[in-house]
mmCIF file as gemmi writes it, N, C-alpha and C atoms, coordinates in Angstrom:
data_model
loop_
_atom_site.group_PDB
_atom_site.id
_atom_site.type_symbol
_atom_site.label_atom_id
_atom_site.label_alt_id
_atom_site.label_comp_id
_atom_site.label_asym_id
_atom_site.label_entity_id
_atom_site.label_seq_id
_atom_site.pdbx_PDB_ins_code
_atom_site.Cartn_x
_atom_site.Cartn_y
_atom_site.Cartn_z
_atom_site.occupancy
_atom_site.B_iso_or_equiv
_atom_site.pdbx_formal_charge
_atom_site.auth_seq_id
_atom_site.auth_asym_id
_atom_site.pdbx_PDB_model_num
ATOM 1 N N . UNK Axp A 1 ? -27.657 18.194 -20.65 1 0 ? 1 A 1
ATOM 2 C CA . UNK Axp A 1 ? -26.555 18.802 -19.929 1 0 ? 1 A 1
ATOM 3 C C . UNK Axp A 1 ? -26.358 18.126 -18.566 1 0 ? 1 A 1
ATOM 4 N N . UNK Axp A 2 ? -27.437 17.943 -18.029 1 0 ? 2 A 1
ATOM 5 C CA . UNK Axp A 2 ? -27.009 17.072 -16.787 1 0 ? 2 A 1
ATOM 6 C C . UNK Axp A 2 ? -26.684 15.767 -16.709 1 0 ? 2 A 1
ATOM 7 N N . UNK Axp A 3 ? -27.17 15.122 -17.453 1 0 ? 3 A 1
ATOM 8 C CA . UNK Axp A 3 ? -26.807 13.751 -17.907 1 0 ? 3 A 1
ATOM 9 C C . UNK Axp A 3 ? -25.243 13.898 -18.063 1 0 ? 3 A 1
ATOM 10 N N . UNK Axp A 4 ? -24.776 15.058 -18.885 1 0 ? 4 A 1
ATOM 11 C CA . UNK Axp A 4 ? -23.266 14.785 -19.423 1 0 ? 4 A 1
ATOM 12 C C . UNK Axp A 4 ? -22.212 15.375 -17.826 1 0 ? 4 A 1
ATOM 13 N N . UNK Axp A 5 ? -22.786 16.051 -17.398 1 0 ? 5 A 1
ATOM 14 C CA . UNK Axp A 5 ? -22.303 16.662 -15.813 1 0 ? 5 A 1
ATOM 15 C C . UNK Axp A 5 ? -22.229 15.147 -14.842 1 0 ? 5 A 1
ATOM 16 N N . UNK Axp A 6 ? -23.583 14.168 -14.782 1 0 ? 6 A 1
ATOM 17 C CA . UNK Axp A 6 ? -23.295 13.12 -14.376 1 0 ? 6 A 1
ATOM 18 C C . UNK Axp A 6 ? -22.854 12.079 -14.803 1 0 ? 6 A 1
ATOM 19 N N . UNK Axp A 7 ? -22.892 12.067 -16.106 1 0 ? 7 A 1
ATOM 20 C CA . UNK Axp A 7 ? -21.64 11.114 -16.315 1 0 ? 7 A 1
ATOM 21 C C . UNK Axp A 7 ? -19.915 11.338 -16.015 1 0 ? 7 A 1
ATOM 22 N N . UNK Axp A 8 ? -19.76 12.718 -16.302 1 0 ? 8 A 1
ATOM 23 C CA . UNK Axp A 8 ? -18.155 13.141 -15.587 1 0 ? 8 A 1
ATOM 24 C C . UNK Axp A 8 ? -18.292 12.562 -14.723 1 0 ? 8 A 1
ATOM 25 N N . UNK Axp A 9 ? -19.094 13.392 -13.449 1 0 ? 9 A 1
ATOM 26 C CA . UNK Axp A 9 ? -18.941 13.103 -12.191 1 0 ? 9 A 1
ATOM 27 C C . UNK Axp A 9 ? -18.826 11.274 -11.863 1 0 ? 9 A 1
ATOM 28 N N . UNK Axp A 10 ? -19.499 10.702 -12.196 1 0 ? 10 A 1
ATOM 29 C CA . UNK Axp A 10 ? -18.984 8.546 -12.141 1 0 ? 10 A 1
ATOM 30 C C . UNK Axp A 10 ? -17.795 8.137 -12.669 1 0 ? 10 A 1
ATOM 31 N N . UNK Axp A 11 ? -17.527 8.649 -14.079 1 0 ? 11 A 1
ATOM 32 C CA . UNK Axp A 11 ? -16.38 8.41 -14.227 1 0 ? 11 A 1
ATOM 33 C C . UNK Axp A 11 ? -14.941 8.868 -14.484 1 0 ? 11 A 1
ATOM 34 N N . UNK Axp A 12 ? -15.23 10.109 -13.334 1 0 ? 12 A 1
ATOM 35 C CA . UNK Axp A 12 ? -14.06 10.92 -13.205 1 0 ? 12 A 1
ATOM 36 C C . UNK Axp A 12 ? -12.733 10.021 -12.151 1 0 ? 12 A 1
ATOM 37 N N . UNK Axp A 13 ? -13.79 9.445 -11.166 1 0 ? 13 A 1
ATOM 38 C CA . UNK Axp A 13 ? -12.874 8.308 -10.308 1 0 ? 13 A 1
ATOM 39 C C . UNK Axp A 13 ? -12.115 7.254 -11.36 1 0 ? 13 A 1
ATOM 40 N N . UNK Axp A 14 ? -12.239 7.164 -11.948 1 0 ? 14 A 1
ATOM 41 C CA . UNK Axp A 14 ? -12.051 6.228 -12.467 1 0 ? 14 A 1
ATOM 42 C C . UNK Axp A 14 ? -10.633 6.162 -12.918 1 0 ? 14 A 1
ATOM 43 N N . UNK Axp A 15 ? -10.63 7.644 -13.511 1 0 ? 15 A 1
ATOM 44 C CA . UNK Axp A 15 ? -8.399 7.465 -13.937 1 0 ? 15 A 1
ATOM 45 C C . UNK Axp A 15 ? -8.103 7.641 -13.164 1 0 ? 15 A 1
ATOM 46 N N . UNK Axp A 16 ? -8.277 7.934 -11.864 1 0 ? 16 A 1
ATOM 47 C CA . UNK Axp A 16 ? -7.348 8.168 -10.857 1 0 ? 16 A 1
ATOM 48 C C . UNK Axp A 16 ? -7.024 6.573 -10.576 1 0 ? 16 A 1
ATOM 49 N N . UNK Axp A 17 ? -5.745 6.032 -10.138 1 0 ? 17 A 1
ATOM 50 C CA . UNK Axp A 17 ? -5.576 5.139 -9.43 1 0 ? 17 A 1
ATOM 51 C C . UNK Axp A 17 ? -5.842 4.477 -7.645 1 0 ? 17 A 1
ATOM 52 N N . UNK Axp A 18 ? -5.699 3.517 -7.46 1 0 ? 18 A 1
ATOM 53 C CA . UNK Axp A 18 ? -6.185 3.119 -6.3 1 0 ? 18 A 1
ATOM 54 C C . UNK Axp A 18 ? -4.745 3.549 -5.414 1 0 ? 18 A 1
ATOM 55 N N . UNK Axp A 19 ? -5.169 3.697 -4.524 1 0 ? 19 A 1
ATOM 56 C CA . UNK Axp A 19 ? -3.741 3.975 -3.504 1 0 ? 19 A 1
ATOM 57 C C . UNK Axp A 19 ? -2.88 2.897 -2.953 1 0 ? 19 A 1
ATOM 58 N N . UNK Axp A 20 ? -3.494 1.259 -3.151 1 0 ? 20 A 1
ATOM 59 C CA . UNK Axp A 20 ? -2.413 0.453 -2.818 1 0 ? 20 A 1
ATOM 60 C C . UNK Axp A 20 ? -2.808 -1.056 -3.747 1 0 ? 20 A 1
ATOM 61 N N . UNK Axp A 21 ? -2.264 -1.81 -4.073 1 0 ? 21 A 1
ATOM 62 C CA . UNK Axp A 21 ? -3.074 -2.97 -4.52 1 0 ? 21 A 1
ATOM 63 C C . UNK Axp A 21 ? -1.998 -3.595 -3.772 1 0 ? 21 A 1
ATOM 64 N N . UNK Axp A 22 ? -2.989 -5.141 -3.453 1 0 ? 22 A 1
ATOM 65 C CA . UNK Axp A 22 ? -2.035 -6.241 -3.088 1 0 ? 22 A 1
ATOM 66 C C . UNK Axp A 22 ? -2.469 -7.205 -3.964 1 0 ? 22 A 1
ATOM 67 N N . UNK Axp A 23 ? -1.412 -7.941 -4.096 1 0 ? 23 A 1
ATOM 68 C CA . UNK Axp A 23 ? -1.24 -9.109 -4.856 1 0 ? 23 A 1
ATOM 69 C C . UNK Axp A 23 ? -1.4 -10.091 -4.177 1 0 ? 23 A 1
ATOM 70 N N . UNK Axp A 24 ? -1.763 -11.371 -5.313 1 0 ? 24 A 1
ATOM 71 C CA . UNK Axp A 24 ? -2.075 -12.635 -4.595 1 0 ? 24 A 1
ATOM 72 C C . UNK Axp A 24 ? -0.631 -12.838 -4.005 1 0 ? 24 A 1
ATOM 73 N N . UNK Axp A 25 ? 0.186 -12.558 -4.256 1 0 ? 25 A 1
ATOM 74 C CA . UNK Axp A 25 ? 1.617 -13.308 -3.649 1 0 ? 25 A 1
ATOM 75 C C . UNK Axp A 25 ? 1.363 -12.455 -2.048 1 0 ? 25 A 1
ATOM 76 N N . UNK Axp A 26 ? 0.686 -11.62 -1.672 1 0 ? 26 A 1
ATOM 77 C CA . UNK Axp A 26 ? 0.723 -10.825 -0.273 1 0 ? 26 A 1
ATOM 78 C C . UNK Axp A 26 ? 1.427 -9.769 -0.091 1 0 ? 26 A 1
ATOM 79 N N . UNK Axp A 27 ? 2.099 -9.675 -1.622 1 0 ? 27 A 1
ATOM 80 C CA . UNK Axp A 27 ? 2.716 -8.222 -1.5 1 0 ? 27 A 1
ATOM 81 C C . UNK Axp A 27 ? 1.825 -6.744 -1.638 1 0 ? 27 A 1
ATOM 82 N N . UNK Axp A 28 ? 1.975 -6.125 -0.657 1 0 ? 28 A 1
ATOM 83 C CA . UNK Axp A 28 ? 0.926 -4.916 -0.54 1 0 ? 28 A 1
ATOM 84 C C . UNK Axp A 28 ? 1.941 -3.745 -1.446 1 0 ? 28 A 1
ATOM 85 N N . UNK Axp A 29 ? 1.458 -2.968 -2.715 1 0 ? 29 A 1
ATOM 86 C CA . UNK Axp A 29 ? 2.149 -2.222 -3.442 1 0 ? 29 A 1
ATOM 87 C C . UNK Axp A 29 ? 1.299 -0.466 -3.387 1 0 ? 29 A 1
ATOM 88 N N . UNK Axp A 30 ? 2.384 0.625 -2.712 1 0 ? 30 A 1
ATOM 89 C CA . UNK Axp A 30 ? 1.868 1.458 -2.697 1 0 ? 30 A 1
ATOM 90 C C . UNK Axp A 30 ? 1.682 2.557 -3.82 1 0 ? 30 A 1
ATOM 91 N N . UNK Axp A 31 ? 0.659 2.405 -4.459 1 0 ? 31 A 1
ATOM 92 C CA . UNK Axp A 31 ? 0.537 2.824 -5.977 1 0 ? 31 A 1
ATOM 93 C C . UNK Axp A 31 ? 0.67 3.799 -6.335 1 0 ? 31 A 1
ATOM 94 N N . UNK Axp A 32 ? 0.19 4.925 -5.017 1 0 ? 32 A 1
ATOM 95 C CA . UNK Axp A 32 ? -0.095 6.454 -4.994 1 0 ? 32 A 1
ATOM 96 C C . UNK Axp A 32 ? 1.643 6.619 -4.974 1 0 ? 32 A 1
ATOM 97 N N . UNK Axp A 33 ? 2.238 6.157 -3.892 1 0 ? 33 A 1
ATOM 98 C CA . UNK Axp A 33 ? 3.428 6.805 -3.014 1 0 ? 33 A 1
ATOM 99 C C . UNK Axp A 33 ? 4.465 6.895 -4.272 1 0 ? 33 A 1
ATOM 100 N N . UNK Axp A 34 ? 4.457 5.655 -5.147 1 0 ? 34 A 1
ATOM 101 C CA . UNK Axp A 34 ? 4.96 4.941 -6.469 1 0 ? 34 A 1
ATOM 102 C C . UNK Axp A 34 ? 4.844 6.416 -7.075 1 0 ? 34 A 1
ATOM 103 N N . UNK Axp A 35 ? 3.399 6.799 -7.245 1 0 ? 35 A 1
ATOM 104 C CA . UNK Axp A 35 ? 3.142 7.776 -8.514 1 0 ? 35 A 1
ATOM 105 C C . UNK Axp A 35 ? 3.758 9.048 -8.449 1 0 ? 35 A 1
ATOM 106 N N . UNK Axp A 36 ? 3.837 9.171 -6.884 1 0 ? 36 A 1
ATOM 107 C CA . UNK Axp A 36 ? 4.461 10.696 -6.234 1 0 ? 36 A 1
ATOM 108 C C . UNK Axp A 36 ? 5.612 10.239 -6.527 1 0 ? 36 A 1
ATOM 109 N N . UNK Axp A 37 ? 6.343 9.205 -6.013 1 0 ? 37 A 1
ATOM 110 C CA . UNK Axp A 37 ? 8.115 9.437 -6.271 1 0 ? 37 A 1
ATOM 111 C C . UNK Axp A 37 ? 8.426 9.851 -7.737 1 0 ? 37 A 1
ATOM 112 N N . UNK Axp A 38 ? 7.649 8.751 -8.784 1 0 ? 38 A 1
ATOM 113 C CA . UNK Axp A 38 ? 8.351 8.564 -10.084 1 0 ? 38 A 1
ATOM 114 C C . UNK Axp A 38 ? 7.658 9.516 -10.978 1 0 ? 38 A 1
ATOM 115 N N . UNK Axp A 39 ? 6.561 9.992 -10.719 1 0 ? 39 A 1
ATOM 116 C CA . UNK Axp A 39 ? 6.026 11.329 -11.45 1 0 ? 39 A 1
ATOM 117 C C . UNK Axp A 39 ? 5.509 10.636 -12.947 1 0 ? 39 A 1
ATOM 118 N N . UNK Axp A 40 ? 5.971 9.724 -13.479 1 0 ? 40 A 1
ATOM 119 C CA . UNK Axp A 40 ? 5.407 9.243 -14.906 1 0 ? 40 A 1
ATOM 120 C C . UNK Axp A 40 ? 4.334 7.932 -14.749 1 0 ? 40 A 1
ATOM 121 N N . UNK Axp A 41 ? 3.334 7.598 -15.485 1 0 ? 41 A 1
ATOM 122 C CA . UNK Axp A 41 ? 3.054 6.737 -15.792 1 0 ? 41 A 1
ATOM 123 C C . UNK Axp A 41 ? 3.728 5.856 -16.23 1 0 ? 41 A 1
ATOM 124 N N . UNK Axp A 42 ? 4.145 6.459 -17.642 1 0 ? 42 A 1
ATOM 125 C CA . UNK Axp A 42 ? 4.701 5.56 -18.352 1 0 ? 42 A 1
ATOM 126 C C . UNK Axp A 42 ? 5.717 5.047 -18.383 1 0 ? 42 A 1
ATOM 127 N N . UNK Axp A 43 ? 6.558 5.437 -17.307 1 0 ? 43 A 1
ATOM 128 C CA . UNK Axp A 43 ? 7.765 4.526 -16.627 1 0 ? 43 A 1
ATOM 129 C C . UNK Axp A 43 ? 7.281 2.853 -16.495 1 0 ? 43 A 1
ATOM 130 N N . UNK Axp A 44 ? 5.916 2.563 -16.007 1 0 ? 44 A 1
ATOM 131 C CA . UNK Axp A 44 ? 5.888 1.206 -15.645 1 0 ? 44 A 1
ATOM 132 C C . UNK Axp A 44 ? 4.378 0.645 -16.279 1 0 ? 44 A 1
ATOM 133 N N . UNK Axp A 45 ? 3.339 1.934 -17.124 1 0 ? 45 A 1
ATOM 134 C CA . UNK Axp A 45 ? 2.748 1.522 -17.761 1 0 ? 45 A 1
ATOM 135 C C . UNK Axp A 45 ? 2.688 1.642 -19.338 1 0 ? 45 A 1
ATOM 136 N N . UNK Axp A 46 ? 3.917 1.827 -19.959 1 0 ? 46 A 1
ATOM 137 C CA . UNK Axp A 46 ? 4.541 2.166 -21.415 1 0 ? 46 A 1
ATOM 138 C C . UNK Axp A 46 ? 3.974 2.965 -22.458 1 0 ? 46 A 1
ATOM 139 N N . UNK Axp A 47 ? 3.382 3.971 -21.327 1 0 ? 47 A 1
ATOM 140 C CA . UNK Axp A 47 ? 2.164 4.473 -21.91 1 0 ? 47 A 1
ATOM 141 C C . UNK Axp A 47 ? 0.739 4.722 -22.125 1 0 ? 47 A 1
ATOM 142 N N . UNK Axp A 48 ? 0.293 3.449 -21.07 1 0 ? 48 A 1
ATOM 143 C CA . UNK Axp A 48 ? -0.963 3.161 -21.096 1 0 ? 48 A 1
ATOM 144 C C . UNK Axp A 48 ? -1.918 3.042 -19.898 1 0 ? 48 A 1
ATOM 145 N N . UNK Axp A 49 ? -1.976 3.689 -19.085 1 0 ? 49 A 1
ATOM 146 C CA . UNK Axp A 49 ? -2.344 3.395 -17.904 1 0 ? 49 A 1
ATOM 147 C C . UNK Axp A 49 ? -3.932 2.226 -17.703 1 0 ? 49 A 1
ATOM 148 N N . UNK Axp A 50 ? -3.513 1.531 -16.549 1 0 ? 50 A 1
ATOM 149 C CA . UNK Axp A 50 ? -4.081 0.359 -16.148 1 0 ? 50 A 1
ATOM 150 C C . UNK Axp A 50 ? -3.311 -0.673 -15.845 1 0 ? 50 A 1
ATOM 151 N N . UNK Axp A 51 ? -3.907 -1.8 -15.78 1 0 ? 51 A 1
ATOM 152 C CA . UNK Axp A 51 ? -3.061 -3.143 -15.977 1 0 ? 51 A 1
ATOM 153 C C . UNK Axp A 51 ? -1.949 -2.876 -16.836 1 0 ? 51 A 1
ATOM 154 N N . UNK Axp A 52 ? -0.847 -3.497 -16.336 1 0 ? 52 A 1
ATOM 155 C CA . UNK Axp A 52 ? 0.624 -3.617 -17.225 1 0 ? 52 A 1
ATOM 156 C C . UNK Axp A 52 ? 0.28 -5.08 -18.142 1 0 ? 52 A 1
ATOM 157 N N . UNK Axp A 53 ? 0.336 -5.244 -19.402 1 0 ? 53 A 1
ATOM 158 C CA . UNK Axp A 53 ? 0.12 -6.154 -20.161 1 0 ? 53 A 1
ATOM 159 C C . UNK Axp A 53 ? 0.874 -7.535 -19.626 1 0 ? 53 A 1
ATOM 160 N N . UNK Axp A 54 ? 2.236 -7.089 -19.486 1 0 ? 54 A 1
ATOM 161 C CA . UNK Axp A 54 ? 3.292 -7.615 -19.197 1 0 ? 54 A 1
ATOM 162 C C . UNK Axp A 54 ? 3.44 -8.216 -17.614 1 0 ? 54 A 1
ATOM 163 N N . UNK Axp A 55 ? 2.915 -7.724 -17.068 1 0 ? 55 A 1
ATOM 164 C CA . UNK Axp A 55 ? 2.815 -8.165 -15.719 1 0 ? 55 A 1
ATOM 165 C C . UNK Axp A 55 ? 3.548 -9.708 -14.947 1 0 ? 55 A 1
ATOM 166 N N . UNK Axp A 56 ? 4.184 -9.677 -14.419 1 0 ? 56 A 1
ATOM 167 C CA . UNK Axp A 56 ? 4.385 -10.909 -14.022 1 0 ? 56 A 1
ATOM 168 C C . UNK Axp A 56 ? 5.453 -10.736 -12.96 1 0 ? 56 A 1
ATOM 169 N N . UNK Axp A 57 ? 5.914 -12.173 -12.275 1 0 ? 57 A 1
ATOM 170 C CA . UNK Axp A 57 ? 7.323 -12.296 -11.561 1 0 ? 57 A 1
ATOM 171 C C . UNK Axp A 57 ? 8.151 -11.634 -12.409 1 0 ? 57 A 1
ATOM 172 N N . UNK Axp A 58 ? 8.421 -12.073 -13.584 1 0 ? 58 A 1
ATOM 173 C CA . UNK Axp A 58 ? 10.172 -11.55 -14.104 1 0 ? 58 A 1
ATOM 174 C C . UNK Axp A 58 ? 9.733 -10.241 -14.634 1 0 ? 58 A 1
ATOM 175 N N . UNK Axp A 59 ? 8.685 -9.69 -15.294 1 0 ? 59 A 1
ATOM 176 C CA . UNK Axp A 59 ? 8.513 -8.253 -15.434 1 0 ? 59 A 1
ATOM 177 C C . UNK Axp A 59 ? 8.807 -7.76 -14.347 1 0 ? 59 A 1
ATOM 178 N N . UNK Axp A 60 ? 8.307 -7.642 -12.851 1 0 ? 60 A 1
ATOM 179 C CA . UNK Axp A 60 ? 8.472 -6.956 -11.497 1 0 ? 60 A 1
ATOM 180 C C . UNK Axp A 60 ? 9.709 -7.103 -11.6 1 0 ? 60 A 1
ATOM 181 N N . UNK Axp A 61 ? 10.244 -8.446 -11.586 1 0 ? 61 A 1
ATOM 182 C CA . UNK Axp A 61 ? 11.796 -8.436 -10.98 1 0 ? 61 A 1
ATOM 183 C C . UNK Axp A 61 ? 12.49 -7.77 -11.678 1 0 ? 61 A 1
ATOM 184 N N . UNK Axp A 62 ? 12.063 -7.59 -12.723 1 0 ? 62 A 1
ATOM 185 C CA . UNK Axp A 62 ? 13.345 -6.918 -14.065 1 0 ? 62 A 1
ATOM 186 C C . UNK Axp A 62 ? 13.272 -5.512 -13.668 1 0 ? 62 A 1
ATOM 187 N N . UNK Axp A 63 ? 11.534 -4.864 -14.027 1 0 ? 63 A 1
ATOM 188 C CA . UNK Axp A 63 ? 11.214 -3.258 -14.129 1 0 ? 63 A 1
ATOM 189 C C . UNK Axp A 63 ? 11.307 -2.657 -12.148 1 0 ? 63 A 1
ATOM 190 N N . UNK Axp A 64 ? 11.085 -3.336 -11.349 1 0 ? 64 A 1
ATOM 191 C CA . UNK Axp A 64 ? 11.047 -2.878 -10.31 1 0 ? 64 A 1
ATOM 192 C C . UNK Axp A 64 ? 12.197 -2.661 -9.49 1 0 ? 64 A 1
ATOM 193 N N . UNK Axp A 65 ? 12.813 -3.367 -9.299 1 0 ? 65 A 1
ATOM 194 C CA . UNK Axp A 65 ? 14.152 -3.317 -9.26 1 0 ? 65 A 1
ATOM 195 C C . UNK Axp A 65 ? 15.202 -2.855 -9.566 1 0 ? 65 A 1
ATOM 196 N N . UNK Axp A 66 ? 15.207 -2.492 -11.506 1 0 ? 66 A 1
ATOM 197 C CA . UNK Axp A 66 ? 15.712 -1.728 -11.574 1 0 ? 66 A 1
ATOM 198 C C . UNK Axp A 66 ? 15.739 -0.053 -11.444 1 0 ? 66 A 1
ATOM 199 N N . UNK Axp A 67 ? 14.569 0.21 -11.237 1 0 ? 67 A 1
ATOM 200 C CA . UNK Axp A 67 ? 14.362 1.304 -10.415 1 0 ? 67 A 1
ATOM 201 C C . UNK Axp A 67 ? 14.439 2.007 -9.308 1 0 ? 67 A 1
ATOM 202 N N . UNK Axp A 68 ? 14.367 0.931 -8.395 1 0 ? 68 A 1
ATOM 203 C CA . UNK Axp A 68 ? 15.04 1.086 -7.025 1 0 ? 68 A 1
ATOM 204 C C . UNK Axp A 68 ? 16.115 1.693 -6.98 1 0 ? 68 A 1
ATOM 205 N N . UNK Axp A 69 ? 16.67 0.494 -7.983 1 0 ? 69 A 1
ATOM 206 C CA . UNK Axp A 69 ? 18.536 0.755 -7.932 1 0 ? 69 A 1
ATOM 207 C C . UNK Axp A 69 ? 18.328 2.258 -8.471 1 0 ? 69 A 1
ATOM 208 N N . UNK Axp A 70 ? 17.754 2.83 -9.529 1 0 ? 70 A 1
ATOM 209 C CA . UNK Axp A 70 ? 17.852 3.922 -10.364 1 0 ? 70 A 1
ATOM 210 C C . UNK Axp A 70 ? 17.423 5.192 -9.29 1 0 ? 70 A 1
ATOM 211 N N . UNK Axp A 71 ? 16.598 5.327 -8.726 1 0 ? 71 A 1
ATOM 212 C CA . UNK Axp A 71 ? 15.972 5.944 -7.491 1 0 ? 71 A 1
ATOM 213 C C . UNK Axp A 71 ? 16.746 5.926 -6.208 1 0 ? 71 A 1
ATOM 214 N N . UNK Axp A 72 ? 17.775 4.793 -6.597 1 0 ? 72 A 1
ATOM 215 C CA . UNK Axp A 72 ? 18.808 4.93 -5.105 1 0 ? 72 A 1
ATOM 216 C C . UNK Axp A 72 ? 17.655 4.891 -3.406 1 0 ? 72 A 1
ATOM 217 N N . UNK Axp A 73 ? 16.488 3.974 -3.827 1 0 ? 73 A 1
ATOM 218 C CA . UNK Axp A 73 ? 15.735 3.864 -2.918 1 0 ? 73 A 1
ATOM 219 C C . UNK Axp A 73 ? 14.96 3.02 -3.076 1 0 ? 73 A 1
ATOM 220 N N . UNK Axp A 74 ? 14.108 1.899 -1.849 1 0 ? 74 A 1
ATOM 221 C CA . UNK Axp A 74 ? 12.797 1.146 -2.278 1 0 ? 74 A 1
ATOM 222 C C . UNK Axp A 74 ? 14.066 -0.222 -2.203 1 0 ? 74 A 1
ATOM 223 N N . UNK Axp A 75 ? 13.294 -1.094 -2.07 1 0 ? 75 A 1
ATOM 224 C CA . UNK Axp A 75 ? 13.729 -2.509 -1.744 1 0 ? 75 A 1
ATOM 225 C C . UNK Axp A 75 ? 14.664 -3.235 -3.098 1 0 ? 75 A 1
ATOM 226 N N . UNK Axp A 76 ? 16.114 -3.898 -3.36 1 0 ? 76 A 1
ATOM 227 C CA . UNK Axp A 76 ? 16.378 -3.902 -3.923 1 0 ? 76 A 1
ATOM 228 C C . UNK Axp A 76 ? 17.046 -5.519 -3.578 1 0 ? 76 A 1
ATOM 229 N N . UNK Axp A 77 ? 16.531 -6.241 -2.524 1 0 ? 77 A 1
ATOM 230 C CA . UNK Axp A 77 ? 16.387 -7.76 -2.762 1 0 ? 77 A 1
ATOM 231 C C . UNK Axp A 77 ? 15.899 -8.595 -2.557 1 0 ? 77 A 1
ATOM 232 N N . UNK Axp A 78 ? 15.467 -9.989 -2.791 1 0 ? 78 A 1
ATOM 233 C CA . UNK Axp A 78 ? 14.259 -10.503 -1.929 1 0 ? 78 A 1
ATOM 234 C C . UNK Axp A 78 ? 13.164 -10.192 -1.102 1 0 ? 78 A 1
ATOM 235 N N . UNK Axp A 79 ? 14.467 -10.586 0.35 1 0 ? 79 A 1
ATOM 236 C CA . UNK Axp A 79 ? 14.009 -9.944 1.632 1 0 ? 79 A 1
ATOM 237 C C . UNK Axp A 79 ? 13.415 -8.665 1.715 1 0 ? 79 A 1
ATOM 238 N N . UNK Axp A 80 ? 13.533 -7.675 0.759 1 0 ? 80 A 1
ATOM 239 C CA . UNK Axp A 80 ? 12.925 -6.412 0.89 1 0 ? 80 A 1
ATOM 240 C C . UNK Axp A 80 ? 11.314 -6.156 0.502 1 0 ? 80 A 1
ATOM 241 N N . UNK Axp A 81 ? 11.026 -7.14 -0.196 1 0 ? 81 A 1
ATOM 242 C CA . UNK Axp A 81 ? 9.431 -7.112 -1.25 1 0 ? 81 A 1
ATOM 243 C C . UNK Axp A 81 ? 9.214 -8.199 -0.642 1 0 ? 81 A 1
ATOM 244 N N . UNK Axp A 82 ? 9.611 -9.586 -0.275 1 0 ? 82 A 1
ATOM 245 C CA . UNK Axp A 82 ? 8.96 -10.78 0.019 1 0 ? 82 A 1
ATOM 246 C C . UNK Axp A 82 ? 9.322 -11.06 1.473 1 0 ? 82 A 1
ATOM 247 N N . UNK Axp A 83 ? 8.615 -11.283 2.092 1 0 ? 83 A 1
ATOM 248 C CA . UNK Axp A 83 ? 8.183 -11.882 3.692 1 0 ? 83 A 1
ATOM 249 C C . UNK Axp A 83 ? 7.747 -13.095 3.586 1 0 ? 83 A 1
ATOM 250 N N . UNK Axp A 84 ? 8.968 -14.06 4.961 1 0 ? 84 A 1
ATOM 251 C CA . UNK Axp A 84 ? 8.881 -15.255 4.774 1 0 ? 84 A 1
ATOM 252 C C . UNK Axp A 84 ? 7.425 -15.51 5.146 1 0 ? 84 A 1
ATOM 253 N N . UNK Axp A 85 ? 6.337 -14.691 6.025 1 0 ? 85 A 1
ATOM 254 C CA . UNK Axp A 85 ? 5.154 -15.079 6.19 1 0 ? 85 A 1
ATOM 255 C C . UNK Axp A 85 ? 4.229 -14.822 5.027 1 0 ? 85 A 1
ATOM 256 N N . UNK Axp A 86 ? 4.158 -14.528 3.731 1 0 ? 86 A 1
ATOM 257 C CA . UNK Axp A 86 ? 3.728 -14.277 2.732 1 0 ? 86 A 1
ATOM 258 C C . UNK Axp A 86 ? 3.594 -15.399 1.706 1 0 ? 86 A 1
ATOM 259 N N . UNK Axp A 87 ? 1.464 -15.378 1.269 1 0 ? 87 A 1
ATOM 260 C CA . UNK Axp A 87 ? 1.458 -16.386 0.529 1 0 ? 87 A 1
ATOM 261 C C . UNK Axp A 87 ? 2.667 -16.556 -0.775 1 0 ? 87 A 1
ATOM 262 N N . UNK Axp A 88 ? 2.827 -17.725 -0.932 1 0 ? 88 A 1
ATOM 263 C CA . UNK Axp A 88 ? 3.805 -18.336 -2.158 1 0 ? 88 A 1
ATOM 264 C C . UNK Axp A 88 ? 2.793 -18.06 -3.388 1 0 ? 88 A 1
ATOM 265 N N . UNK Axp A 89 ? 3.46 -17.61 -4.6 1 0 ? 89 A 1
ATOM 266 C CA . UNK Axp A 89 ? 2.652 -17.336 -5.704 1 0 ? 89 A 1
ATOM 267 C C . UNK Axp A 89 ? 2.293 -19.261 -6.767 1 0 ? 89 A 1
């Protein structure tokens, strides 16, 4: 019984998400703030929470974006996600 009490307890952190990740490109992404606006996972993990399979420049540009626009909020060009002082991917 305690064994199974401490195993919850290690990997109870674990589904929760991290509150911000940054990317090698230097974009800092707020994961939590993300989760509070849009309320679903599976808006941007298709179901599956973790890593997006799909991940990439044109996934972001496609799925992120159009959400913005859809949310009528959140950065919706370049200049809004990328800073000219920000590593190049």
């Amino acid at each position: 019984m305690i064994k199974a009490i401490l195993l919850l307890i290690v990997f109870a952190g674990s589904v929760h998400a991290t509150d911000s990740i940054m990317f090698k490109s230097g974009l800092l992404f707020d994961h939590q703030g993300h989760k509070r606006e849009v309320g679903l996972c599976s808006y941007c993990h298709d179901g599956t929470p973790g890593k997006i399979a799909a991940f990439g420049k044109e996934w972001a540009h496609r799925v992120c974006i159009a959400c913005h626009i859809d949310f009528k909020e959140g950065p919706q060009s370049c200049a809004g996600c990328h800073q000219p002082d920000q590593k190049k991917d």
